[in-house]
N, C-alpha and C positions, 0 to 999 in steps of 0.2 A: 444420728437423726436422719429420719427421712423424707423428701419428699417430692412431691408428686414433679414431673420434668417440668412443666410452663409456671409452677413457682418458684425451682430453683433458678431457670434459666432469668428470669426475673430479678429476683435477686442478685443472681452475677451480673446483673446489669446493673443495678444501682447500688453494686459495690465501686464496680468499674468506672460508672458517673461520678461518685463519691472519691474518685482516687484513694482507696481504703487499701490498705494490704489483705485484708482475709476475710471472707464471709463469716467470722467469728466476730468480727471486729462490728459488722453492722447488725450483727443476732445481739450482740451484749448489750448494744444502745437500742436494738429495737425492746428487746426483752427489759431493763431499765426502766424505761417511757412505759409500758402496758406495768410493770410491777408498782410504779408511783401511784399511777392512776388509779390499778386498783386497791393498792393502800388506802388512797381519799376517802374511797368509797367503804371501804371495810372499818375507818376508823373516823367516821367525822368528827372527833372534836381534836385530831392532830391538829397542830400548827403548821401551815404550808406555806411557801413563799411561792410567785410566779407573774404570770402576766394572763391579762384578758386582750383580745385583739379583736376590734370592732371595724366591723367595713357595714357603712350608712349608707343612707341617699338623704343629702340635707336638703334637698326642696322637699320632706315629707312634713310640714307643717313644723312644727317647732320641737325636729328631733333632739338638735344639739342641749337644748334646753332642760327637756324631760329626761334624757342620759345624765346630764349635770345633776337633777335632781334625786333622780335614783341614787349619785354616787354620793349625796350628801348624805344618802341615808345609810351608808357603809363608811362613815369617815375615818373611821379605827381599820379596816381595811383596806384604804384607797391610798396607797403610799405618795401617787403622781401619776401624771397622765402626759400622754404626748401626742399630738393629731397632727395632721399634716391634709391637707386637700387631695382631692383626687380628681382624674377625669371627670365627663360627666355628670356632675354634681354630686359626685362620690367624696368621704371622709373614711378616712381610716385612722382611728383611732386606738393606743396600746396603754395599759394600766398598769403600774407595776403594783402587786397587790401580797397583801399576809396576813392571816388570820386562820380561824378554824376551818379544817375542810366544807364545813356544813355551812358556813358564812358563807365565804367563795362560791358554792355553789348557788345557794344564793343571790347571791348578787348575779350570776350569771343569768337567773331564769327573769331578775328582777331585768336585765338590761335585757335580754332576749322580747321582751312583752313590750318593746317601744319599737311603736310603727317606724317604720324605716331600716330598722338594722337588718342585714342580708344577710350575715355572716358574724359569727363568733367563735371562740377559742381558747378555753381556758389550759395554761401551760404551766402545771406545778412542779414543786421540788423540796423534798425535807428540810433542806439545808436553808436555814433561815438569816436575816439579813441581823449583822450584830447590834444588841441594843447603842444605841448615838448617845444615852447619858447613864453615868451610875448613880442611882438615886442617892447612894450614901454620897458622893464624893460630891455631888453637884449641890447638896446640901449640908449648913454645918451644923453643930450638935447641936445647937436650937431649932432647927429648921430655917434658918436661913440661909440664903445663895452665900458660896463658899468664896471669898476673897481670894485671888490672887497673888502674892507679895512680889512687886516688880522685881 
């Protein structure tokens, strides 16, 4: 592979930032990242796992609020959220989210259209988070919650 000298030089520099052993080593993860991404887009109704990451300015009227709302409207996709304050009446806020590509997306445009957000980030991954119940086992052969025996 070839290329031009001020993008390799480049990259050996943020091999060398990355304490990486080999310019293979951050082509495989660069190449990975653009291969997921555009999997999402080639297949929207994959199942994706990942995160959305929001940087706000909350004096813009009642952003915090209108974000809340939007995510109520993806609650099958919104696994958890976590914010933290920032400077200057900055929030940053991270989603941990799954669902179909074309959901995700989605929600991004829907959270992108509230006044205030500076900055967004959707970071996907095939590899999905394992289901938390088994429907058979967490019900018994009537359909009720499965007992126990101490």
């Amino acid at each position: 592979m070839s290329l031009p000298a001020e993008l390799s030089r480049q990259l050996d520099a943020m091999v060398e930032e990355r304490d990486l052993s080999s310019r293979s080593q951050l082509i495989a993860e660069l190449i990975r990242n653009e291969l997921a991404e555009h999997g999402a887009a080639e297949r929207p109704e994959d199942m994706l796992a990942g995160t959305i990451t929001l940087v706000y300015r909350a004096d813009m009227g009642r952003v915090r609020h209108q974000l809340a709302q939007t995510q109520t409207e993806y609650l099958k996709e919104v696994i958890s959220s976590q914010h933290v304050f920032l400077e200057d009446d900055q929030s940053l806020e991270v989603l941990l989210v799954q669902g179909p590509a074309r959901r995700l997306r989605a929600l991004c445009d829907a959270l992108r259209k509230v006044r205030g957000v500076q900055q967004l980030r959707l970071f996907t991954t095939t590899a999905l988070l394992p289901p938390l119940y088994d429907q058979d086992a967490a019900q018994g052969s009537h359909g009720q919650p499965h007992e126990e025996a101490a």
